[in-house]
C-alpha positions in Angstrom: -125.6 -119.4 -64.6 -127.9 -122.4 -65.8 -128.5 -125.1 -63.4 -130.9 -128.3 -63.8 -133.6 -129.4 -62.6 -132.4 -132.1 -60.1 -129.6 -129.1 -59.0 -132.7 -126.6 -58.5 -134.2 -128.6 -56.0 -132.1 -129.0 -54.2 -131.3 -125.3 -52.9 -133.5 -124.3 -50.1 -135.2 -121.6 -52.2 -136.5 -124.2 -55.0 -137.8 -126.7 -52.1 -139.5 -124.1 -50.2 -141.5 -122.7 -53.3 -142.7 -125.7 -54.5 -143.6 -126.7 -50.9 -145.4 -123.4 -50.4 -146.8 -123.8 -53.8 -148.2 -127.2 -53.1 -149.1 -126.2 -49.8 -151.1 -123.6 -51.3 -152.3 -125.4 -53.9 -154.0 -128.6 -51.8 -155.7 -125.3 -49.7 -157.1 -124.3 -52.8 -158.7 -127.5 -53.7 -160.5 -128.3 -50.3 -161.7 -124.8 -50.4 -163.2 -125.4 -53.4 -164.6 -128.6 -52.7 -165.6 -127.4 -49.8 -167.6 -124.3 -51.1 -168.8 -126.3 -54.0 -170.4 -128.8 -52.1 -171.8 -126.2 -49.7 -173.0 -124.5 -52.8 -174.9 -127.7 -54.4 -176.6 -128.7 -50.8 -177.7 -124.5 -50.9 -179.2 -124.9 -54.3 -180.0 -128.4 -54.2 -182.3 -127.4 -50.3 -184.0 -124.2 -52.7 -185.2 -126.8 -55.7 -186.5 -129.4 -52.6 -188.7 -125.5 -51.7 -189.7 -125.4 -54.8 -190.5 -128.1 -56.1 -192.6 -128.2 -52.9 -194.7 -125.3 -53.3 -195.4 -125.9 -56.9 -196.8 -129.9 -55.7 -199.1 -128.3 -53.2 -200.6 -125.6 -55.5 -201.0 -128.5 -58.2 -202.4 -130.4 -55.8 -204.9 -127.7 -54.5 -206.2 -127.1 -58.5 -206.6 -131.3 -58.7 -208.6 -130.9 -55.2 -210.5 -128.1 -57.0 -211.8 -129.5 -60.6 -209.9 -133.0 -60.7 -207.9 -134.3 -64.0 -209.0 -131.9 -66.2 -208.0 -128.5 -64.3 -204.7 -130.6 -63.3 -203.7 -131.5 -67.0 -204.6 -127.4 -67.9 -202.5 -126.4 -65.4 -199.8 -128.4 -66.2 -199.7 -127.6 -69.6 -200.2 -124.0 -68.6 -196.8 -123.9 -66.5 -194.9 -126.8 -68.8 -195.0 -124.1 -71.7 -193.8 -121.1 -69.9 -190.3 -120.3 -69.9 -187.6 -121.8 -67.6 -190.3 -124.1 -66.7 -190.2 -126.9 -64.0 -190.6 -130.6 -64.6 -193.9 -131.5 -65.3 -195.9 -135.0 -66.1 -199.4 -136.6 -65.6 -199.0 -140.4 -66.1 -201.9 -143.4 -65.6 -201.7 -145.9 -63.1 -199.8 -148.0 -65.4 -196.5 -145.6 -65.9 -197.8 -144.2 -69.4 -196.7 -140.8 -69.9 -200.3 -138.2 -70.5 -199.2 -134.6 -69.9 -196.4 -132.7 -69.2 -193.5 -131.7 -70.9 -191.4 -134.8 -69.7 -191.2 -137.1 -73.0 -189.5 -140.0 -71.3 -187.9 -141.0 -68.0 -185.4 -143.4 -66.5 -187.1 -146.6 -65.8 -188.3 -147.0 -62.0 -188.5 -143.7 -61.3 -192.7 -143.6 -61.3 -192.6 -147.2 -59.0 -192.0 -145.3 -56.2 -193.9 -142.3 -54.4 -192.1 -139.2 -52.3 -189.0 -137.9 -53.1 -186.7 -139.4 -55.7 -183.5 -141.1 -53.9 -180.9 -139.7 -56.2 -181.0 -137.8 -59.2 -182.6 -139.6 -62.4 -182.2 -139.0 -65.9 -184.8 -137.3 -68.2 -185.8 -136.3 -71.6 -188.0 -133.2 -72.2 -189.5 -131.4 -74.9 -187.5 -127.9 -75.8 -188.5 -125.8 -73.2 -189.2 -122.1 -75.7 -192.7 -123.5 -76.0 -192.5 -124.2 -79.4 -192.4 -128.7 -79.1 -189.0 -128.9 -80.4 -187.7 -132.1 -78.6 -184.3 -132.2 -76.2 -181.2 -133.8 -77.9 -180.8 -137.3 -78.4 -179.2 -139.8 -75.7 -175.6 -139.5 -75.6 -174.1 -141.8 -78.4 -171.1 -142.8 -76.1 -173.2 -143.9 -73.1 -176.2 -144.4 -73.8 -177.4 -141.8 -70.9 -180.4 -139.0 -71.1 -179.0 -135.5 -71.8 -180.5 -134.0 -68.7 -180.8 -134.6 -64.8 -183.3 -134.0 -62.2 -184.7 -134.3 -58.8 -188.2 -134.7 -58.4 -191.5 -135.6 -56.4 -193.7 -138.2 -57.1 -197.2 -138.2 -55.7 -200.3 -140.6 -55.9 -203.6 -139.1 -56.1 -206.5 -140.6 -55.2 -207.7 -142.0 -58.3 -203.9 -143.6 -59.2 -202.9 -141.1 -61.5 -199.2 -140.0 -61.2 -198.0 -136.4 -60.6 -194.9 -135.5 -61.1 -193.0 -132.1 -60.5 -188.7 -131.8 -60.7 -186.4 -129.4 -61.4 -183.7 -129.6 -63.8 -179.9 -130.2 -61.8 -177.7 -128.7 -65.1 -177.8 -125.3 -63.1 -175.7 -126.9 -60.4 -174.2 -129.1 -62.6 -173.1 -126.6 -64.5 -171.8 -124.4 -61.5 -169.8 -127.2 -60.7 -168.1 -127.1 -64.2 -167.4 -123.5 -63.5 -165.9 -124.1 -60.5 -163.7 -126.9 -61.8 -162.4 -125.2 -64.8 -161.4 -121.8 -62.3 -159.8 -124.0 -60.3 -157.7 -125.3 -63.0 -156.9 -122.0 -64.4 -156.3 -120.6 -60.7 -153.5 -123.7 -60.4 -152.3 -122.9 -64.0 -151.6 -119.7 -63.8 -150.0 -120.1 -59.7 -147.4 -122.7 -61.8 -146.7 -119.7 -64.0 -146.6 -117.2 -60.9 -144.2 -119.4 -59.4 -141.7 -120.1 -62.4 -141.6 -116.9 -63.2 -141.3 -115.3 -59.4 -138.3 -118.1 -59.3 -136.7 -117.0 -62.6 -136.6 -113.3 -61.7 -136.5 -113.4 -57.9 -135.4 -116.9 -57.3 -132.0 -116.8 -59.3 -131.2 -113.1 -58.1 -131.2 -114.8 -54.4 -129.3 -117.8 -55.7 -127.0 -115.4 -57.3 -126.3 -113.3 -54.5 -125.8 -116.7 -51.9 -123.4 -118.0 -54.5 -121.6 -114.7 -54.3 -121.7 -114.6 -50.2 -120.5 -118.0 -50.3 -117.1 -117.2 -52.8 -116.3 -114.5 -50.3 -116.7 -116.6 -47.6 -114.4 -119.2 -49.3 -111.3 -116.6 -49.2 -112.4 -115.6 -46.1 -112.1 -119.3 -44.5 -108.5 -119.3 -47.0 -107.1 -116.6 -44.4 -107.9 -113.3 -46.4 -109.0 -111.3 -43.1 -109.7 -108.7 -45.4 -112.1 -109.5 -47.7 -115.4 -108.4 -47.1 -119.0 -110.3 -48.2 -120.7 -108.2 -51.0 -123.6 -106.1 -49.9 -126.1 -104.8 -52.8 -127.6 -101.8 -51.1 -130.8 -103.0 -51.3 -131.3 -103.5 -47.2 -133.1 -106.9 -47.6 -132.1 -109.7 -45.4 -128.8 -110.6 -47.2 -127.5 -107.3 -47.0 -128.0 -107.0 -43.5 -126.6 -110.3 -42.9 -123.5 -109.0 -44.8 -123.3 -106.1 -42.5 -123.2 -107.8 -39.5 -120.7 -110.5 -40.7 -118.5 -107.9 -42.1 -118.6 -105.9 -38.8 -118.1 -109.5 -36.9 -115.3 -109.6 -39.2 -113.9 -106.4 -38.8 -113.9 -107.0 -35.0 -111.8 -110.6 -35.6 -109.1 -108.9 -37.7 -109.4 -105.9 -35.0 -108.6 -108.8 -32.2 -106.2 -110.8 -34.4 -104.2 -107.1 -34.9 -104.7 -106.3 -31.4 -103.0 -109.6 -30.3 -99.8 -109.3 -32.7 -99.2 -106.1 -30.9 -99.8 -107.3 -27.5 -97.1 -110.5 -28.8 -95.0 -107.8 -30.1 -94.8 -105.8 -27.3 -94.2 -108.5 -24.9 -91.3 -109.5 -26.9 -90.0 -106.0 -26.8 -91.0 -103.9 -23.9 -90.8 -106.4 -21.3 -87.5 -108.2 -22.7 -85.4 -105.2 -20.7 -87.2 -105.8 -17.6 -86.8 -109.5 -17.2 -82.8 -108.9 -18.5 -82.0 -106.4 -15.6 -84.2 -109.0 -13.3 -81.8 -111.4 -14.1 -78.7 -109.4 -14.2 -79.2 -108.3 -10.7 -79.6 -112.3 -9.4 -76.5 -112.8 -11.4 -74.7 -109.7 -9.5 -76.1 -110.6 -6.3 -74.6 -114.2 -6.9 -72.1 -113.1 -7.5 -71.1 -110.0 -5.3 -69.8 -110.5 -1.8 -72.0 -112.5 0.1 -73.0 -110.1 3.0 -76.6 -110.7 4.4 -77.3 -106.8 3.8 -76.3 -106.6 0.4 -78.2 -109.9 -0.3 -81.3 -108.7 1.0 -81.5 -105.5 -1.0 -80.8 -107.5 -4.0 -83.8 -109.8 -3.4 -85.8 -106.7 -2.5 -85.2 -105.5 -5.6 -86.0 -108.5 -7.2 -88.9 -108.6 -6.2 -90.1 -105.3 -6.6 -88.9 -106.0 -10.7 -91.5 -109.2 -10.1 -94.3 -107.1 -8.8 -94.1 -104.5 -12.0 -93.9 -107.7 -14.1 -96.8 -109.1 -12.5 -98.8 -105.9 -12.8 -98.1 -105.6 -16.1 -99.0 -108.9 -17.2 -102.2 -108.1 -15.3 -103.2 -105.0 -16.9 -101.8 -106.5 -20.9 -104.3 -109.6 -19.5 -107.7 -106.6 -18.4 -106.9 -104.6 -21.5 -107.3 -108.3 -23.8 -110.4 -109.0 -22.0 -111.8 -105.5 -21.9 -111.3 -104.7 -25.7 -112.7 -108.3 -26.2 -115.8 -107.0 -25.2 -115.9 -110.0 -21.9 -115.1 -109.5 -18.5 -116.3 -111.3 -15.2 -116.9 -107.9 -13.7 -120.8 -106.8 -13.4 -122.0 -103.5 -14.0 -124.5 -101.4 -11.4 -125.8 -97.6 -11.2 -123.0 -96.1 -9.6 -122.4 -92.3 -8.9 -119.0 -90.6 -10.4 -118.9 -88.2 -7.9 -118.2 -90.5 -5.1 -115.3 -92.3 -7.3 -114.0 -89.0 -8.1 -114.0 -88.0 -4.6 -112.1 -91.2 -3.6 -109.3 -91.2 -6.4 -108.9 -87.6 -5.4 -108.6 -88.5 -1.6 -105.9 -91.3 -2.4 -103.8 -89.0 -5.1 -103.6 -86.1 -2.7 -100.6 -87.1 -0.5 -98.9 -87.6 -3.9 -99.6 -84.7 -5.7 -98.8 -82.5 -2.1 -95.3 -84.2 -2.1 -94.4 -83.5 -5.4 -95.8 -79.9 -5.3 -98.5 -80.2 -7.3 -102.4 -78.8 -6.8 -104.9 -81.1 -7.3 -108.3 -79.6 -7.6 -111.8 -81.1 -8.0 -115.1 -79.6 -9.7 -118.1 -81.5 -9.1 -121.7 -79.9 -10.4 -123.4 -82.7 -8.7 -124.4 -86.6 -8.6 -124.1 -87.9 -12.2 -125.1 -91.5 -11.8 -124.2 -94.6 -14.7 -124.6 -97.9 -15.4 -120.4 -99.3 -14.7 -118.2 -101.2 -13.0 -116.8 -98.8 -10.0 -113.6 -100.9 -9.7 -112.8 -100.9 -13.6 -113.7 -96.8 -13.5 -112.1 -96.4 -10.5 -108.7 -98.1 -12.0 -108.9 -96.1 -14.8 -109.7 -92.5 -13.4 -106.6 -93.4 -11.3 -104.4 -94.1 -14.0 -105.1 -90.7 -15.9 -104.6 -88.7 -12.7 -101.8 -90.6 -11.8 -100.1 -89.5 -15.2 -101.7 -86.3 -15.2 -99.7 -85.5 -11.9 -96.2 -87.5 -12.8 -96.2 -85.3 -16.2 -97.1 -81.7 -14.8 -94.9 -82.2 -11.9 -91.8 -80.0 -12.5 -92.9 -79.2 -16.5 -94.8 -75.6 -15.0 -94.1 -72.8 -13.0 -97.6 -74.2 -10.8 -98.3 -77.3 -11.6 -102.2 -78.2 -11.6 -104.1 -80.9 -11.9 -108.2 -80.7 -12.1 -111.0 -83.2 -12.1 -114.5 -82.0 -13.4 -117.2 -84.0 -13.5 -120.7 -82.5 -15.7 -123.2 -83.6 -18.4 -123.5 -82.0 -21.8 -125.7 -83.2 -24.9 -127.0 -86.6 -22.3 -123.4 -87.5 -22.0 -121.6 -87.6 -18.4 -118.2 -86.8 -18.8 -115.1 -87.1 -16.5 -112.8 -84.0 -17.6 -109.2 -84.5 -16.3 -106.9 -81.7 -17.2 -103.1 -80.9 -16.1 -100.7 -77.7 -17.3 -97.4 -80.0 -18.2 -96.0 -80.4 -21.7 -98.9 -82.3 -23.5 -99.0 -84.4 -26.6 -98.9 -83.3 -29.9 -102.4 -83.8 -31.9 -100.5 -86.4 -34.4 -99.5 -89.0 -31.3 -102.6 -88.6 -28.8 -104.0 -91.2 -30.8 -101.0 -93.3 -31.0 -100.4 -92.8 -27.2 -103.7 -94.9 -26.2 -102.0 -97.8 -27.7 -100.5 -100.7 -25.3 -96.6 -99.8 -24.1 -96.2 -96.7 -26.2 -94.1 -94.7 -24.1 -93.5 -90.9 -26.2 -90.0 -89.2 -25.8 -91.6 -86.9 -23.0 -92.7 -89.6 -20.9 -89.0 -91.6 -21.3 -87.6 -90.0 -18.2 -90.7 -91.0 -16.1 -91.3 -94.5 -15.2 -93.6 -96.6 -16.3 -94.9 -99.5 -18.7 -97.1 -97.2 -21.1 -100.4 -99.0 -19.9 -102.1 -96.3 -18.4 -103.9 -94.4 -21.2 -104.4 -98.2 -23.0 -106.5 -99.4 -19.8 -108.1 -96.3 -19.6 -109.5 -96.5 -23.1 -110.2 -100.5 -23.3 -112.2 -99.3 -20.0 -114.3 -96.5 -22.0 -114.9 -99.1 -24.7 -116.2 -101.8 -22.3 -118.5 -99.5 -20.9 -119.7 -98.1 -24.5 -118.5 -94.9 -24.3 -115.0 -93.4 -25.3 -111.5 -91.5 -24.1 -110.9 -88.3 -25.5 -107.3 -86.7 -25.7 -107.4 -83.0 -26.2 -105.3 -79.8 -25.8 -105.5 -78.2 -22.0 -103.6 -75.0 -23.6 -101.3 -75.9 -22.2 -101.1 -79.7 -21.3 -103.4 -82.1 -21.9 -107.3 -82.8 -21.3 -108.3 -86.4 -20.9 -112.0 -86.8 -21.4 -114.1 -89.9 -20.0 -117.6 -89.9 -21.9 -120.4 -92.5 -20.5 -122.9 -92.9 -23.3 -126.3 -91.1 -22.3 -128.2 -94.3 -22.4 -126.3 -95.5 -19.1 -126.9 -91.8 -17.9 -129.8 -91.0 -15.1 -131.8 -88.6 -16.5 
């Protein structure tokens, strides 16, 4: 894929490099400005010592035998190598000793230190009298600089003593031409971090944003492409594809819940209305009347509660409810649902047993637990009831592995291992459970319950009948 310049730009990648790259680079510069100029005021501070020491100790041997140990002296040091700057001139400017051949006008008119650097022309400093090079052709300028101090002695004479500035003239060169090469070769960095890293990043955004595309056409299905590499993009993929996965989870989820409303409660709502027609139209005795209303609205109540639990179920499995959740302790719901289920279970002749090791306590909702602990007992007794010679029921309530489970087991017929998962699925109703009334919500609530609180329903043979299992996750355990 080949994209200009003017396209490049304008991708987010391109615009943060070269902002990054300019950002760097501007850094660059002041810090090297900055340690340049530090770097010239350190030097230039060492020549100012220097040149110092080396006036007073000339001055000392002029104290000590006058011109003519001065001028030996000077031409003593002037010949030695990597000499300073030195000249003896008369009152009048005129050049004596030294091995300074000429100077830029004015720079002898005044005495102290010299206000800013002056140019110079020396003899070759290897002792031997070769002269410096020429003035520059184009300019007209001295080949060298300097800084120097100019003193007076007492009989007018002129002393002299500098020090060449090439050294940080030329350390400032240095610095210039690594700073160009730093910038150079951070423009190559750059192009060629882009090229190889730049267009693979491009490449893969292009290919998230195609997916997307069929996605937003309606294909639920597709998927963004993940590269296995676990950088960013891949786990942006992953959590979009699972975000996706949970939409088409929730769009499925609400067909069925359409379909099933179409279907399972089409039969209620006819005999609802077939029995206002019949009481209508029947004989119009106030007795007969009332037990047609009475069962009218018993048919509403089922509908309602229904349309309830289809409405919890929705909510629950979407992962928002307006219940809040607290440390609660199973035993005490057990104990409860147990309590309220025993009159039933006596009167249809069934023995309802609970096995509690102790408090197991976990972050939940009591009434959402509660609701759905009573929906699996309340099956668990309709379905052993008359299906065994004893009917039994148990509750058991223990932790294995950091996990609190609610184990609720009954000795009727059971389902088959190829529908227990099919059976947790809104108004599935299985050919055993067609003689028994009902709405086939009970194991559905039960489950959207368990997801809602993390953890999970479990459907499992009793040998014989079935074992329902409720497992709280062991993070909302108490240790």
């Amino acid at each position: 894929m080949t994209m200009r310049l003017p396209a490049i730009m304008k991708t987010t990648a391109a615009r943060l490099s070269a902002l990054y790259l300019l950002l760097f680079g501007a850094c660059a510069v002041l810090l090297v400005i900055y340690m340049t100029s530090i770097s010239v005021r350190i030097i230039a501070a060492q020549n100012q010592e220097t040149i110092q020491e080396e006036a007073r100790n000339l001055v000392r041997a002029y104290e000590r035998g006058g011109i003519p140990r001065l001028v030996r002296v000077v031409e003593q040091r002037a010949r030695q190598p990597g000499a300073n700057l030195y000249l003896i001139a008369d009152p009048n400017g005129r050049i004596l000793s030294g091995n300074v051949e000429s100077l830029q006008p004015g720079v002898l008119e005044l005495e102290g230190w010299t206000l800013r650097p002056f140019a110079y022309e020396r003899y070759g400093d290897n002792g031997l009298g070769q002269r410096a090079p020429a003035p520059d052709a184009a300019t007209g300028r001295l080949p060298h600089t300097a800084m120097a101090l100019v003193i007076r002695l007492p009989n007018r004479m002129i002393l002299l003593v500098g020090r060449d500035l090439g050294e940080p003239e030329r350390f400032r060169r240095v610095v210039q031409r690594a700073l160009i090469l730093a910038l150079a070769f951070m423009g190559i960095g750059a192009f060629l971090i882009w090229f190889f890293v730049g267009r693979a990043a491009l490449r893969r955004i292009d290919s998230i944003s195609a997916a997307s595309q069929r996605i937003m056409g309606g294909d639920l299905s597709g998927r963004l492409p993940v590269s296995g590499a676990d950088d960013e993009f891949d786990r942006l993929s992953d959590n979009l594809n699972a975000m996706l996965t949970r939409i088409a989870a929730l769009n499925e989820g609400l067909k069925q819940v359409s379909d099933n409303i179409a279907h399972d409660l089409k039969t209620p709502l006819t005999r609802l209305r077939q029995r206002a027609e019949s009481a209508l139209a029947g004989s119009k005795d106030k007795a007969a009347l009332r037990e047609a209303l009475e069962a009218a609205i018993a048919e509403s109540d089922q509908l309602i509660r229904t349309f309830n639990a289809i409405l919890m179920i929705s909510r629950l499995e979407a992962g928002y409810s307006a219940e809040s959740t607290h440390r609660i302790d199973l035993a005490g719901i057990i104990d409860d649902v147990a309590e309220l289920y025993e009159p039933v279970a006596e009167e249809r002749g069934v023995a309802l047993e609970t096995r509690i090791t102790g408090p197991q306590t976990v972050t939940a909702n009591r009434e959402l637990v509660a609701q759905a602990l009573s929906n699996v007992v309340d099956n668990a007794i309709k379905y052993s009831a008359g299906h065994a010679a004893s009917p039994a029921v148990s509750i058991a309530l223990d932790k294995a592995d950091g996990e609190v489970r609610i184990v609720i087991a009954d000795n009727g017929p059971g389902i088959p291992a190829e529908d227990r998962k099919r059976a947790t699925e809104r108004f599935v109703r299985l050919e055993v459970s067609r003689s028994q009334p009902g709405s086939g919500l009970g194991l559905s609530l039960a489950r959207a319950v368990m997801t809602f609180h993390r953890g999970r329903l479990d459907l499992s043979d009793a040998d014989p009948g079935l074992k329902v299992t409720m497992v709280f996750p062991a993070k909302g355990a108490a240790s």
